[in-house]
N, C-alpha and C positions, 0 to 999 in steps of 0.2 A: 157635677162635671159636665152632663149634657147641656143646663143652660151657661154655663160660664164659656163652653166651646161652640153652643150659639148651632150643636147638631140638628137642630128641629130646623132651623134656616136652611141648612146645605139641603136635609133630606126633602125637606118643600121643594125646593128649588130643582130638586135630582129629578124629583117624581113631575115636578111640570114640564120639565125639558124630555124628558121621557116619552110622557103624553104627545106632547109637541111635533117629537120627530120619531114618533111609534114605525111608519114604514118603514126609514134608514134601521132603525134599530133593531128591530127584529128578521134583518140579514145576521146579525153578528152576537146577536143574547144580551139580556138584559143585563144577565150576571157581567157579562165584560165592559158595558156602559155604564156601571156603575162604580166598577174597577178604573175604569179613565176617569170619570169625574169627580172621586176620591183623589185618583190620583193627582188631576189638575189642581184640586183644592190645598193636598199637600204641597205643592210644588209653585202655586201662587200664580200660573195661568188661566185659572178660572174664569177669572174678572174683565176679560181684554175682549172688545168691543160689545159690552154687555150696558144694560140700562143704568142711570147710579143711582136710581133706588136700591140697586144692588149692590154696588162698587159700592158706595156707604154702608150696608146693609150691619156689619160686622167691624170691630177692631182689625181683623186679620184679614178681611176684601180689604180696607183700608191698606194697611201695611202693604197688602200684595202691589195694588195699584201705584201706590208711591213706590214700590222698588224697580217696578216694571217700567214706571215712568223714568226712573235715575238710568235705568239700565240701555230702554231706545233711545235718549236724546242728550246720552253724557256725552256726545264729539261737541255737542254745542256749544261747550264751554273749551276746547280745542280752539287752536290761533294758529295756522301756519305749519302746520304737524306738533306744536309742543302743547303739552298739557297746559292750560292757563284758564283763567275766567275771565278774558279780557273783552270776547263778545257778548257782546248784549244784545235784549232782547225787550220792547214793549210788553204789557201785562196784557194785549191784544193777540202780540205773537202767541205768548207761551200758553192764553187760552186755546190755540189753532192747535197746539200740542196735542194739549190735553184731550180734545177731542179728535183727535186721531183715534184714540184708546178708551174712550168714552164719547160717543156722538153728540150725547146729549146735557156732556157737563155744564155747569151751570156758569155764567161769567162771572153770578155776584160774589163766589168763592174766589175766583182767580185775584178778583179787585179786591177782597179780604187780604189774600197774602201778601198783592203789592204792596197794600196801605201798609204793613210791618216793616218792607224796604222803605218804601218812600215816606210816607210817616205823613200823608197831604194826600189828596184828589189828585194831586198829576199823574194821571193814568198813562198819560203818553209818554213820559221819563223812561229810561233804559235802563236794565239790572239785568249783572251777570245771572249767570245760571244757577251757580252756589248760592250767592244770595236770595232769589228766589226760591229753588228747592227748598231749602232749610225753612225759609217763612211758610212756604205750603206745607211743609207736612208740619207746621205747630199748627196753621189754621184748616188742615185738612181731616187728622187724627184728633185735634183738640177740642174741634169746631162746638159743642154745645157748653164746654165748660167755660171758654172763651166769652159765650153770649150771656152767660151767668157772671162773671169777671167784671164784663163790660156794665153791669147792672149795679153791680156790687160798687165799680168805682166810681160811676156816678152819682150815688148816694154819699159817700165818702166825700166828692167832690162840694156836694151840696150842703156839708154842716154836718152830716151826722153821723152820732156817734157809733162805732163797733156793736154797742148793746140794742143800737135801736136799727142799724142795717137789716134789712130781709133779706138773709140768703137765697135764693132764688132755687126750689126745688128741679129735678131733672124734668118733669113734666112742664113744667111753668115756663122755664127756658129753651126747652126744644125748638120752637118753631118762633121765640121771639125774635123781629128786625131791629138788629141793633144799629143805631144812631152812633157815630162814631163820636167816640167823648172829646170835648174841648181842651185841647192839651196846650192853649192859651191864658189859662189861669193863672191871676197875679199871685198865686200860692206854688206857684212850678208844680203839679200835680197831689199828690194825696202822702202822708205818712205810712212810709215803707213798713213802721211794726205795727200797724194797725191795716194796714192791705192786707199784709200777711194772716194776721191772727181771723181775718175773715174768710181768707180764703183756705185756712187749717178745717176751718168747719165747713166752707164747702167741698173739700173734697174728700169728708169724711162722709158727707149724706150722698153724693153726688153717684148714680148709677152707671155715667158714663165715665170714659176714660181723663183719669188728672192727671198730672205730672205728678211726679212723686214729690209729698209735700216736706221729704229732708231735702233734697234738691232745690225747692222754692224756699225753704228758710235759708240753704247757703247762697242761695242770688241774692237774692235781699239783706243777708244781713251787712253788707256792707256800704247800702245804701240808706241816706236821712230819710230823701222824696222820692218818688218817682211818677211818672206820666204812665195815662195806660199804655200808648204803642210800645212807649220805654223798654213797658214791661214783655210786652210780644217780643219786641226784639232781643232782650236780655234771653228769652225761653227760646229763641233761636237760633242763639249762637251758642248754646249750653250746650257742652258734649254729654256731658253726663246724661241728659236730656234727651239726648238724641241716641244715646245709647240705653237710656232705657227704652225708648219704643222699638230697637232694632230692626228697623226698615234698611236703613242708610248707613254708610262706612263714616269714618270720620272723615274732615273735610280734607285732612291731606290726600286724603284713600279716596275722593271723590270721584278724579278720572279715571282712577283704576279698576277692571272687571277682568280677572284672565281667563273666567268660566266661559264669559260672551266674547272676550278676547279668539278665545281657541277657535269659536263654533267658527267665528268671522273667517278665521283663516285655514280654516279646513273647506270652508265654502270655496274662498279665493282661489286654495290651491283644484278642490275638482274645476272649477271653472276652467285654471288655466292649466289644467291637463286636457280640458277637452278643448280649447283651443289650440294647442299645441300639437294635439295629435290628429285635427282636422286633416283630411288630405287639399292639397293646392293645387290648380292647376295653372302652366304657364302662361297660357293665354289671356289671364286673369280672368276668364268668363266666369261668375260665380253659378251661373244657371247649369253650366255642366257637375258640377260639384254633386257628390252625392248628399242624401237626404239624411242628415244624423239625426235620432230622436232621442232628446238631452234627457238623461234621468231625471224625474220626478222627486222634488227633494221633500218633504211631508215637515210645514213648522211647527217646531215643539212648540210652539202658542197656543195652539189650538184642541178642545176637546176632541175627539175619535168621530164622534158625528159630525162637526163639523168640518172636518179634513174631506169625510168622505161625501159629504153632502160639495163642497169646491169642487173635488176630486172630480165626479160625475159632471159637472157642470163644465170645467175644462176638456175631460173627456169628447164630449159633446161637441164643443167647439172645434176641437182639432179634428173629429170628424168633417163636421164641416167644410172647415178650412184644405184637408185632404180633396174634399170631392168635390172644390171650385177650383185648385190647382191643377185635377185631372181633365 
């Protein structure tokens, strides 16, 4: 149970953050630092502006990240106030995203999921939101099995047969640079039951996460051929698919969140209560107006140190900023 839930990563990781931020911490007890950062971990905050050796570290940093990522940047796909996917966005944009919430993600991934939209090199073409998300999170959750795929259909591509293909072990595949396969071929790509019947056996060896291989026999079996991106894009418009890694609602349910919905407009409304109840004066001088000091709203993003490590640092500031006003 401990290795399948990947406990020895979080407590590494508890115990180095720990280390790290010993002074803040030992205001408030170990015991309750480690009580928020369980709890963040249950809760899928963890991961938000953290290194992605880590944000990949685990299936479930994954998940967290893609849902964190659906949940800040679903108006994107918003047009006017209606729900729609009609804006677009470069695979240049949607890397800016990304690292809002990962500084250091990587581009060559972003240009992975484009190539499942775009199915080409034109990195500079436009794609809605939905179509995007959906390609990142098969090339983001999927990403090593993918690179073993991609091994697999080139071999297929090249003549040979299912018996003599190398499945491509989890280690062997990890850190391969896959060569995007030529989906130019006077054969229009590879036999769909013979893709399949290799990829049965990879993702019976395979250590990282597959698709579930009943899932991949019903996408394929109603195809003769297929191309690889073909195939990326078939695993990314598959709900079933996407419901088995439950990161993401289905596509209808896309722009809808009423959890983040609420927080939005509970925000909204303190704001415009403390607007509201501002006092005014006639003369319009704003300088005579007294001094409000806005409550402190503490983001549920963020672990307990790191609140309080801002916290201190804004403090500071408005110190300051007090005794140059005076």
């Amino acid at each position: 149970f401990a290795a399948q839930r990947h406990v020895l990563t979080y407590m590494e990781d508890a115990v180095s953050q720990l280390l790290e931020n010993r002074e803040d911490i030992s205001q408030y007890g170990i015991a309750r630092f480690f009580t928020e950062y369980f709890n963040s971990v249950r809760q899928g905050t963890h991961i938000l502006f953290r290194e992605f050796s880590f944000v990949q570290a685990t299936p479930h940093n994954r998940a967290s990240f893609l849902r964190t990522f659906w949940r800040c940047f679903r108006t994107v796909g918003k047009n006017g106030g209606e729900f729609s996917s009609i804006y677009l966005l470069t695979a240049q944009e949607y890397h800016c995203l990304l690292q809002l919430l990962c500084p250091d993600f990587p581009m060559e991934l972003t240009q992975k999921a484009a190539r499942i939209v775009l199915m080409d090199d034109a990195m500079d073409c436009l794609m809605s939101f939905s179509d995007f998300l959906f390609a990142f999170q098969i090339q983001f959750c999927y990403s090593e099995f993918l690179e073993s795929v991609a091994a697999i259909y080139q071999d297929l591509l090249a003549g040979k047969s299912p018996n003599t293909v190398i499945v491509p072990t989890s280690s062997s595949g990890q850190h391969r640079q896959r060569q995007p396969p030529n989906d130019c071929s006077p054969l229009d790509g590879v036999e769909a039951s013979l893709f399949y019947q290799c990829l049965e056996s990879l993702c019976d060896r395979s250590k990282y996460s597959c698709p579930p291989s009943a899932l991949v026999k019903e996408m394929l079996s109603s195809a003769q051929r297929l191309t690889f991106y073909g195939f990326l894009m078939a695993l990314a418009k598959h709900q079933g698919i996407n419901r088995a890694l439950g990161a993401l609602p289905d596509k209808g349910d896309l722009f809808l969140d009423p959890a983040m919905d609420q927080e939005l407009e509970k925000l909204v409304a303190q704001v415009s209560g403390l607007s509201i109840s501002a006092p005014t004066s006639s003369s319009g001088d704003a300088a005579n107006l007294p001094v409000r000091n806005l409550p402190r709203i503490s983001s549920p993003w963020k672990p307990l140190h790191h609140r309080r490590k801002m916290d201190a640092e804004s403090e500071g500031s408005n110190e300051e900023t007090d005794s140059s006003e005076n």
